[in-house]
C-alpha positions in Angstrom: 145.7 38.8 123.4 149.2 38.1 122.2 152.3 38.6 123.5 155.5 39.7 121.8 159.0 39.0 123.0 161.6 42.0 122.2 165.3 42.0 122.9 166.4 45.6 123.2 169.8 46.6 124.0 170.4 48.9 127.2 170.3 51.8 125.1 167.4 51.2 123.3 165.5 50.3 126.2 166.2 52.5 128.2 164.6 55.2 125.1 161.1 53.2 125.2 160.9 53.2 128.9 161.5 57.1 128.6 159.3 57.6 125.8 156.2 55.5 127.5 157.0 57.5 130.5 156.5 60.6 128.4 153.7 59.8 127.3 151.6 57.9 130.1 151.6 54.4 129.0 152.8 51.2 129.7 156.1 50.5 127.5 153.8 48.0 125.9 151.1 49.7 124.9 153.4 52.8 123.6 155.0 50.1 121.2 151.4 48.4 120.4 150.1 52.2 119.1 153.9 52.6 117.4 153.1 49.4 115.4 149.3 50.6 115.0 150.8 54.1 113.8 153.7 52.1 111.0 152.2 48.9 110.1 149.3 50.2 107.7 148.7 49.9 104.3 147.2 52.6 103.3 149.3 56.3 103.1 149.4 58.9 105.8 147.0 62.1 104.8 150.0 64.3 105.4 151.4 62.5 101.9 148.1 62.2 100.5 147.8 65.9 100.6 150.8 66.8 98.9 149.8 64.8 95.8 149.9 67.3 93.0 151.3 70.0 94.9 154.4 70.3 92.5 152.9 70.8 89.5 156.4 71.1 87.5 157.5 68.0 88.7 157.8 65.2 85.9 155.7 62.0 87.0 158.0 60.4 84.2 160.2 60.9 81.5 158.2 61.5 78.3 159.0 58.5 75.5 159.6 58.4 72.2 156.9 56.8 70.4 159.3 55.2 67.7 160.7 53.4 71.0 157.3 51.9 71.6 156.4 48.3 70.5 153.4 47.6 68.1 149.7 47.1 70.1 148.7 43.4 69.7 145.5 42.8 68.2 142.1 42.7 70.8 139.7 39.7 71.3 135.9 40.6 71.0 133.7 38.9 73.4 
């Protein structure tokens, strides 16, 4: 296991030893779930969920299709 070095100001300390306290755990493992919790890649379900939920909202503005430049030609295989 790792360990992690963090230099916290009184202020902020003193609001992860409250919030651990809150919670049951050790000030370390309240920030190990907090980077758990932040440092994914994939998106939360609560955002998932709202995809497509404003249907009237514009994705992007339509284009002109004068504006748009000519398709180069394909390679067959």
């Amino acid at each position: 296991m790792s360990q992690v070095t963090l230099y916290l100001d009184d202020e902020t300390d003193k609001a992860l030893s409250d919030a651990a306290s809150r919670s049951g755990m050790s000030r370390s493992r309240w920030v190990s779930q907090l980077i758990r919790r932040h440092a994914q890649d994939k998106w939360p379900q609560d955002c998932l969920t709202l995809a497509g939920a404003f249907p009237d909202f514009p994705l992007s503005e339509p284009r002109a299709q004068a504006s748009q430049p000519a398709d180069s030609p394909r390679m067959t295989f």
